[in-house]
N, C-alpha and C positions, 0 to 999 in steps of 0.2 A: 463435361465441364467446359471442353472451348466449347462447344455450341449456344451453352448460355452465355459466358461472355461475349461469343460474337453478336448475342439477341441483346445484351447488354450496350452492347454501345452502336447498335442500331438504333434504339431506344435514346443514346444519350444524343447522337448527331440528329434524331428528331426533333429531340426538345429543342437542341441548339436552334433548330431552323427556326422554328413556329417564334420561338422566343424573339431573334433572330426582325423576323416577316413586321415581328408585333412594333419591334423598336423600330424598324421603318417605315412603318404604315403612320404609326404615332408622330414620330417626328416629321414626315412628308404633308403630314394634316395641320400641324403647329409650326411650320417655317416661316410659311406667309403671313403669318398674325403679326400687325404691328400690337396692338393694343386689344385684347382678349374682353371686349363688350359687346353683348348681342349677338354671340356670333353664334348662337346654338337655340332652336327651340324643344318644345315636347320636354319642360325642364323637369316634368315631375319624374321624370325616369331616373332624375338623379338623385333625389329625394332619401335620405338615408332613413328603413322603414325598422330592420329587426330591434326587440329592446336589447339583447345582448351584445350585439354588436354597437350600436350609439352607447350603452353605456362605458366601452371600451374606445370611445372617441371616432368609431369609424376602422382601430386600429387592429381589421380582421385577416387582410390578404394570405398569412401565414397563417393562420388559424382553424381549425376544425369547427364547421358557422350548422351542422347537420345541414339539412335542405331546406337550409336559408344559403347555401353556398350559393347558388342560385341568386342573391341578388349582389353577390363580391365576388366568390373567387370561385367560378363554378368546378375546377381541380379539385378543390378539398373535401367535395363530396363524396369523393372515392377514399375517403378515409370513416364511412360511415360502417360501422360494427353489427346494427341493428337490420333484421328484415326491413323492418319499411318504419317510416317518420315523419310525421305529419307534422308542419308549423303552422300558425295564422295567429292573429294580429289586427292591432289596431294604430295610428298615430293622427295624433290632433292635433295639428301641423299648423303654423301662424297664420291670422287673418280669417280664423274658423272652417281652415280645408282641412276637409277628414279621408286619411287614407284607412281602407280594408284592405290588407293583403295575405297570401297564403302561399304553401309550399308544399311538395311532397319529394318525398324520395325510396327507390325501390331496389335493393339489393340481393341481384339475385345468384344464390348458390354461391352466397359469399366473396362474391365480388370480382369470382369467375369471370363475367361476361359484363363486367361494369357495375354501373349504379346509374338508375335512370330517376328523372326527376320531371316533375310538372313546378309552373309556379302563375300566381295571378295578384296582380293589382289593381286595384279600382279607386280613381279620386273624385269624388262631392267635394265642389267649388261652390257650392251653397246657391243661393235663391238671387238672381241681378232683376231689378225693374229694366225694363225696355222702356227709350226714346227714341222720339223721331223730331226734325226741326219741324214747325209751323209757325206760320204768322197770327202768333195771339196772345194773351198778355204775360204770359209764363214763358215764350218763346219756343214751346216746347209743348207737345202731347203723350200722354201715356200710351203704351202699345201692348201694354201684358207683361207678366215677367217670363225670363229663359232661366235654365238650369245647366251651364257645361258641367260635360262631364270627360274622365278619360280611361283605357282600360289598357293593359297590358297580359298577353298570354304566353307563356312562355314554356319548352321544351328542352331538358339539359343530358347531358351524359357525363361522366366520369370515369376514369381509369385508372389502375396503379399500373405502370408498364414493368416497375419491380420497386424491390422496400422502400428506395428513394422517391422514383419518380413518379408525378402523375401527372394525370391533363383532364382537360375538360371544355364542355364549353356549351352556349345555347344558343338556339332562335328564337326571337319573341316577334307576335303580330301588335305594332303599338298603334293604337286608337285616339284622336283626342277629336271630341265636339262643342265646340264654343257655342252650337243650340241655335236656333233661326232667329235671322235679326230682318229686321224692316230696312228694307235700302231704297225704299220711292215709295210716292203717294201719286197715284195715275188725276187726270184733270176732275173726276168724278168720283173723288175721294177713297179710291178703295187701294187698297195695302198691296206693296211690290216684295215679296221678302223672298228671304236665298238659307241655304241649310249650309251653315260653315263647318265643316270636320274633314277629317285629314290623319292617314292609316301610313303604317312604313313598316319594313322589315329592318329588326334590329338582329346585330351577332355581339354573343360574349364567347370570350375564352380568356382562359387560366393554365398555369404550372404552378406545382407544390413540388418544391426539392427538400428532404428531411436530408439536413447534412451528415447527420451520423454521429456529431459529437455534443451528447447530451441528446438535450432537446429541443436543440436550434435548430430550426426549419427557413426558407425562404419561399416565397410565394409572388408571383405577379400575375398582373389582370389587363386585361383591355376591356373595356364594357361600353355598349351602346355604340358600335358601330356600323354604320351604313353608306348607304348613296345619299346626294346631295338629295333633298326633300324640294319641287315647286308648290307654292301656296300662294294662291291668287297671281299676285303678279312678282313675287318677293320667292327667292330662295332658302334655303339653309339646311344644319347637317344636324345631328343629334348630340346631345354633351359627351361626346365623344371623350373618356378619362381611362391614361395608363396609369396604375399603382406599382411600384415596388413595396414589400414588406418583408420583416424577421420578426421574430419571435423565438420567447426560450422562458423554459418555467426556470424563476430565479433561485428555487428550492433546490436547483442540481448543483448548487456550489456551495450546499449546508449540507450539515448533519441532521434531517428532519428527515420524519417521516411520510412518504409520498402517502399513506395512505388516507391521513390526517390533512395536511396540509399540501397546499400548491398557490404559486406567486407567477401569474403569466405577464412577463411585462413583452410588449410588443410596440413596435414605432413601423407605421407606411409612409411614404412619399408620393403622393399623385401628381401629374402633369395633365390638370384638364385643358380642355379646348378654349373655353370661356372665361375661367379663374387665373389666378394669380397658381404659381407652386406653391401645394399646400404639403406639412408635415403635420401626420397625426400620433397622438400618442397614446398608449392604454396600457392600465395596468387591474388584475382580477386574482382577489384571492378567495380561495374555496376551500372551506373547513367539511371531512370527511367526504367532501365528495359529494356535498348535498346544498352547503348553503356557500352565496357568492356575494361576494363585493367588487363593485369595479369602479371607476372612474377614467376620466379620458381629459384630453387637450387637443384644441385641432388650432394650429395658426398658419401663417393669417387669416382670417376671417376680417368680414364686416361687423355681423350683431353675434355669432353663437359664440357664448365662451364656454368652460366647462361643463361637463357632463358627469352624470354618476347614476349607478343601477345596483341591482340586487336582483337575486336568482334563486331558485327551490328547484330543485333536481331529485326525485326521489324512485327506485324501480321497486317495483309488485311484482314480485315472483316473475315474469314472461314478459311485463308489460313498464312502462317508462312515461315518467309527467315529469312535468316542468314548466314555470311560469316564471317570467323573467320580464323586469318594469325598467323603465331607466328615464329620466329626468335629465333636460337641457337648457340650461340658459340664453335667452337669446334675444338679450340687449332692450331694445324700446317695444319689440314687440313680445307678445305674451308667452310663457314658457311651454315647452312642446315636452307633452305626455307619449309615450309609448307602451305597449303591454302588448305582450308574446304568449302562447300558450303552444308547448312542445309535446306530444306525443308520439309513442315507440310501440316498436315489438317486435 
């Protein structure tokens, strides 16, 4: 008995630290900020992709996301039940930018030796015509068109260090190519061009604390951090964003039955690098365990306002599906589609 509690709050002065490292690395990155514009590129990283989670506002940090934890709170994967779980995905993001993204997660001997996880993202910025100046009557001549693109790859782990606690966290290799552009026309009319892209190494990490009373949990994240990035002659750092989150299913303070019903309402606080403090909010009910409703709020914002999704969770004997859509309003520009498709076993 003392030897696990001394493994016990070895465990708990770890989390303290990392936790600790995370609030000052965070605040040592946001001190200098007068005014939080342009300060971050490679913005698609920040891009919110799963449908369960946008339709809960964003509002996952505390939440069990499967091996979508990987793109929030990479901790909470270590609360995966299942051998292995497959997610991917689609979002049709404004201005006709289409994200693919995917996820996997691997638990093995029961969560023994952790939970490992893969994940990928891929964005089509669709079809640009290429110009170049010239002296003629359009000002301007045609050069072909380019297609950026951008990728992201990513490798996670997770842990319960005991019932409470857990951590986690990942490396991703992030890619973006804005595609070759024409930058000179030599005296004898032939074409000068340059191939623009540009690779970094990004780190996430996470803590899941389950308080113990009910089903209140807290969770925080750090995501997308790195080294300063140079590009061409211009610097910058990645959307560097800490969340805090809680969560608690609101059915633990009724007489109902969990097996029928559940009411997750959960609220995060993020501190990005580039935004305003944002609070988000969600709230997901699920009748028998199978069919969900969620809806969310995230303010301030600029254009997205509420959000709302729905979910089908159903298991086959060994094996688990799930498709999960969620729907987002977003002001003058056109509303953003998401669909998730969840696999188990």
């Amino acid at each position: 008995m003392r030897i696990k509690q001394e493994f016990n709050m070895r465990n708990l002065k770890l989390i303290l630290l990392i936790f600790l490292i995370a609030v000052i690395v965070s605040e040592n990155s946001f001190s200098q900020e007068r005014k939080k514009l342009a300060q971050s590129g490679l913005k698609f990283l920040s891009v919110p992709l799963d449908a369960r989670a946008t339709g809960l506002g964003d509002a996952v940090t505390s939440l069990n996301m499967s091996s979508s934890a990987m793109f929030y709170n990479p901790s909470t994967m270590a609360e995966i039940n299942n051998s292995a779980l497959v997610s991917f995905g689609t979002t049709r993001w404004i201005a006709d930018i289409n994200y693919i993204f995917g996820s996997a997660a691997l638990n093995l001997f029961d969560g023994e030796y952790g939970v490992f996880g893969i994940s990928m993202v891929a964005v089509d910025y669709g079809e640009f015509q290429g110009t170049v100046f010239a002296p003629t009557d359009d000002g301007y001549i045609d050069v072909g068109t380019f297609e950026p693109k951008a990728y992201a790859f990513g490798i996670g782990y997770a842990k319960k260090l005991s019932e409470k606690f857990s951590i986690g966290g990942d490396v991703r290799y992030v890619k973006q190519s804005i595609g070759t552009a024409i930058t000179d026309i030599t005296s004898n009319g032939q074409f000068v061009s340059s191939d623009y892209k540009i690779d970094a190494v990004s780190f996430d990490f996470g803590i899941l604390y389950k308080t113990g009373y009910k089903s209140l949990n807290f969770g925080m994240s750090v995501r997308n951090f790195s080294p300063e990035i140079e590009y061409e002659e211009e610097s910058f750092q990645l959307p560097l964003t800490f969340k805090l989150g809680i969560s608690v299913d609101a059915m633990d303070f009724f007489e109902a039955d969990k097996e029928m019903h559940s009411f997750l309402v959960s609220v995060d606080a993020s501190h990005p690098r580039d935004f305003s403090e944002q609070v988000f909010l969600g709230g997901e009910y699920t009748f028998m365990k199978i069919f969900s409703l969620r809806g969310g709020y995230t303010f301030p914002t600029d254009e997205q306002e509420f959000t709302a999704g729905l979910g089908l969770k159903q298991n086959f004997s060994n094996y688990l599906i799930g498709v999960d859509y969620s729907y987002t309003q977003f002001g003058i520009f056109k509303d953003v589609h998401r669909l998730t498709i969840n696999l188990g076993l």
